[in-house]
C-alpha positions as CSV (number, residue, x, y, z in Angstrom):
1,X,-4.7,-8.3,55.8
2,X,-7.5,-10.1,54.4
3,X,-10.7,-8.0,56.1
4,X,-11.8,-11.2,57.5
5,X,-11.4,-14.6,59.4
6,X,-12.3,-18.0,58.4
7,X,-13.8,-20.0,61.1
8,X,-14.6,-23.9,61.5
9,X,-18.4,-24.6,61.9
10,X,-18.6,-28.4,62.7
11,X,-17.0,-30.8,60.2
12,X,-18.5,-29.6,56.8
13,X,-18.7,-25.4,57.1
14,X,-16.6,-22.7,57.3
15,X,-17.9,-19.1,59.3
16,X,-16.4,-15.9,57.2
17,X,-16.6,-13.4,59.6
18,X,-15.7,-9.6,59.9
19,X,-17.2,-8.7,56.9
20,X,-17.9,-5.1,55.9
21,X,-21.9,-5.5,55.0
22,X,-21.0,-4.0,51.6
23,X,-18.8,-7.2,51.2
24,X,-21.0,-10.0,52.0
25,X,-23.7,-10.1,48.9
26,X,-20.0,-9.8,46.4
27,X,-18.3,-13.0,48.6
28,X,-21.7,-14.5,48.3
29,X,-22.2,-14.3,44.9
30,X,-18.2,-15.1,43.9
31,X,-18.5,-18.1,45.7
32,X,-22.0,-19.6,44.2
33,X,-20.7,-21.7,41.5
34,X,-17.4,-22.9,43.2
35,X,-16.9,-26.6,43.5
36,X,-17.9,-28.3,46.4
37,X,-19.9,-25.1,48.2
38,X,-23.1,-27.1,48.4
39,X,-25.0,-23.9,50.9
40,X,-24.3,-20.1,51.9
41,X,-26.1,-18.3,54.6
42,X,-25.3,-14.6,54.6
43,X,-26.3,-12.2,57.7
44,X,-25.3,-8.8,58.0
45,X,-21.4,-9.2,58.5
46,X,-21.3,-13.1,58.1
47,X,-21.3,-15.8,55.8
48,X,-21.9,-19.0,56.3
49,X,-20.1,-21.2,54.0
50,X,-21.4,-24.9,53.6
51,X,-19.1,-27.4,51.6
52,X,-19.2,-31.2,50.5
53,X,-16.1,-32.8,52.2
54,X,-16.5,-35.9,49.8
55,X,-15.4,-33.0,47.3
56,X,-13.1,-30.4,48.9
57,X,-11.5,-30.6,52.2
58,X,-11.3,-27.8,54.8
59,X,-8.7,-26.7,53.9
60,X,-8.9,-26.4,50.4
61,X,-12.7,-24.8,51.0
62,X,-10.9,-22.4,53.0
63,X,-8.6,-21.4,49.9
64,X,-11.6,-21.8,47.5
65,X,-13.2,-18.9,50.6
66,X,-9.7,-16.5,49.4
67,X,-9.6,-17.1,46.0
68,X,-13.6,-16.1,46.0
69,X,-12.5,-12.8,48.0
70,X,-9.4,-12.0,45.7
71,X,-12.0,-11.8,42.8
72,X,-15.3,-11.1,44.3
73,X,-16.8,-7.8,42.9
74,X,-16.3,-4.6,44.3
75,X,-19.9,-3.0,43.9
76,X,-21.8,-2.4,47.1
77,X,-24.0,-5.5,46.7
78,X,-24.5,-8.0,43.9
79,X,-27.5,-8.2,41.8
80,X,-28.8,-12.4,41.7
81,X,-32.2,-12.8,39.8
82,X,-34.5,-10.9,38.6
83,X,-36.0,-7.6,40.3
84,X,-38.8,-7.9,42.2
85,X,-42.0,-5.5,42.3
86,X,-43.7,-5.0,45.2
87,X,-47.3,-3.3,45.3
88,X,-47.8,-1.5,49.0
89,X,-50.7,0.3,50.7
90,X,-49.0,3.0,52.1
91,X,-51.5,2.5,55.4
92,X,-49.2,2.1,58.1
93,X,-49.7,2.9,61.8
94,X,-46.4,4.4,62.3
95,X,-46.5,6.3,58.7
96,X,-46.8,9.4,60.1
97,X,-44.0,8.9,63.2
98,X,-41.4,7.5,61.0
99,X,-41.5,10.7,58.7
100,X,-41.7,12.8,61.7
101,X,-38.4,11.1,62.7
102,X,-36.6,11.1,59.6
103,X,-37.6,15.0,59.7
104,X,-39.7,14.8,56.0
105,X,-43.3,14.7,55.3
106,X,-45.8,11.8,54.5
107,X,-45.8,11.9,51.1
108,X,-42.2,12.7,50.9
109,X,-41.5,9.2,52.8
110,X,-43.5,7.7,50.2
111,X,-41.9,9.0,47.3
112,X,-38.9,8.5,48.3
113,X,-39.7,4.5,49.3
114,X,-41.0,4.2,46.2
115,X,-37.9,5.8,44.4
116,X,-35.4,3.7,46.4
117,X,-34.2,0.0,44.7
118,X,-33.2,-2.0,47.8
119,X,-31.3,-5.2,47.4
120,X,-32.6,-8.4,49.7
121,X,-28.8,-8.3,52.1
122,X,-30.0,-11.4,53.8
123,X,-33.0,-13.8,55.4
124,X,-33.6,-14.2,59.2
125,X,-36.4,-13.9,61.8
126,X,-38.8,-15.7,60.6
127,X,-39.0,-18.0,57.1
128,X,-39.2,-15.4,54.1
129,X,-38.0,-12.1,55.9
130,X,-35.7,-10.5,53.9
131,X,-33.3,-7.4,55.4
132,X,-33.6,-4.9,52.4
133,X,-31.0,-2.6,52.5
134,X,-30.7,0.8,49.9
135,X,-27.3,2.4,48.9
136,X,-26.2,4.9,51.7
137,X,-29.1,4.2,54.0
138,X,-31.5,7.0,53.4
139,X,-34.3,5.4,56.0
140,X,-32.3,4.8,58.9
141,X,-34.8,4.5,61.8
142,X,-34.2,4.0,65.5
143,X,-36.7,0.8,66.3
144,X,-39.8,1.2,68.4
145,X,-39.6,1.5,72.3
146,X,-42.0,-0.8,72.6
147,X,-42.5,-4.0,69.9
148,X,-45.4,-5.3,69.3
149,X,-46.6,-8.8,70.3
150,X,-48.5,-9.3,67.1
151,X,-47.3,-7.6,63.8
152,X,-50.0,-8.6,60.6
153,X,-48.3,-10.3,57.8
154,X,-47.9,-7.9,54.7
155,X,-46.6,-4.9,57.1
156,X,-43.7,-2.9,55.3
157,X,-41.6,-1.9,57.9
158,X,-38.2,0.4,59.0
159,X,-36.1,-0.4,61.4
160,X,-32.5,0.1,61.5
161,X,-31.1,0.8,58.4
162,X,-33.2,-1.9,56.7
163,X,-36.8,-1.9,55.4
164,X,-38.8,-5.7,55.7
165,X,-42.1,-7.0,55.0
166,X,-43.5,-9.8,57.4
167,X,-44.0,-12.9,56.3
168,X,-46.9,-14.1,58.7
169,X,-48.3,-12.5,62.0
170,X,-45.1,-12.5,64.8
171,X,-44.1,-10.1,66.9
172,X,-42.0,-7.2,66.0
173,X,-40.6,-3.4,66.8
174,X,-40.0,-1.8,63.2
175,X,-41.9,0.8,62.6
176,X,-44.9,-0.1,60.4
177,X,-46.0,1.8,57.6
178,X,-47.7,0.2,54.6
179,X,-49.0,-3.2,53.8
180,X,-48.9,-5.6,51.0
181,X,-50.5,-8.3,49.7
182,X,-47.4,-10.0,48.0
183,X,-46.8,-13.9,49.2
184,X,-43.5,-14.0,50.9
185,X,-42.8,-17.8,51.7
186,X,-45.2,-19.9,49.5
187,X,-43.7,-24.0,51.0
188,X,-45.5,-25.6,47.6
189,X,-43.3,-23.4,45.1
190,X,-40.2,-24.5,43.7
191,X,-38.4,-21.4,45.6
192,X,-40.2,-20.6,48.8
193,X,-38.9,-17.4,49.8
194,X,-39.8,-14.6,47.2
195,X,-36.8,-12.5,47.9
196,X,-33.3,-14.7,48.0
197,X,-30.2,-12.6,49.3
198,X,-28.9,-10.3,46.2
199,X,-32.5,-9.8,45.0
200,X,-33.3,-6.1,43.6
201,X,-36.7,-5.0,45.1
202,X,-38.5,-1.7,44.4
203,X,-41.9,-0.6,45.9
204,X,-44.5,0.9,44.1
205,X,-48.2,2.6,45.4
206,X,-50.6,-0.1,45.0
């Protein structure tokens, strides 16, 4: 019982799916320097495994996808790159309401957001937005009834079990409450998303 299946994607790329979140950043990371991976696209119980067929057949990239597995590490998430520090206003509209629902004060939120280290699980939405996830989910929110149609870029946001930041303005239904100034997705650096999946972030009060 492997705890997973391995799934054609097209000619070149492999699905893993029926991950445990907890396993996804280890599989990730085990497989980053294996020969003939050329891309990997986490999500929350996925990975999407991209390999060079010139190099490694389906097959064999399906073994290389085991072997990775069989040796992978067993901590909750792996730590790729340096930690990143992230200055927040703590000036959010829902501030108040998300403490209210996770049944603590203000500055008990804050405190405890800025005591957390969250690790960057994986990228979607929108170019940049990083799902930051904290061992045993201590911020667990319920998403807004009602999203908004315009969300300002720099919002710090719950929703789910997952804190973000946005990018750029877009529509959204986590519930908002700080702001940053921190450049998410910069296109003229070398890396354009700040936060890659396995990166350590920690929030401090600007």
């Amino acid at each position: 019982m492997t705890g997973y299946a391995v799934l054609p994607v097209g000619e070149s790329a492999l699905l893993v799916d029926g991950l445990a979140s907890t396993d996804v950043l280890p599989l990730y990371d085990a497989l980053r320097r294996s020969p003939g991976v050329i891309d990997l696209v986490p999500a929350e119980s996925t990975l999407l495994v991209v390999f060079d067929p010139a190099v490694v057949s389906r097959a064999a990239a399906a073994a290389v996808v085991n072997e990775a597995w069989r040796v992978r590490r067993v901590a909750a998430a792996a730590v790729i790159g340096d930690d990143v520090v992230i200055p927040v206003r703590y000036d959010g509209p829902d501030l108040a309401v998300a403490a209210a629902l996770l049944e603590t004060g203000i500055d008990e939120l804050v405190e405890q957001h800025t005591t957390l280290t969250f690790t960057a699980a994986f990228l979607g939405f929108v170019p940049g937005f990083a799902y930051l996830a904290a061992d045993g989910d201590p911020l667990t929110l319920p998403r807004r009834d009602t999203p908004r149609t315009a969300v300002p870029a720099g919002s710090v946001a719950l929703g789910g079990r997952y804190c973000g930041i946005y990018p750029r303005e877009s529509p959204g239904g986590w519930h908002l409450i700080g702001s940053t100034d921190a450049t998410l997705w910069d296109e003229h650096r070398d890396q354009p998303a700040l936060l890659a999946p396995g990166t350590r972030v920690r929030f401090r009060r600007a």
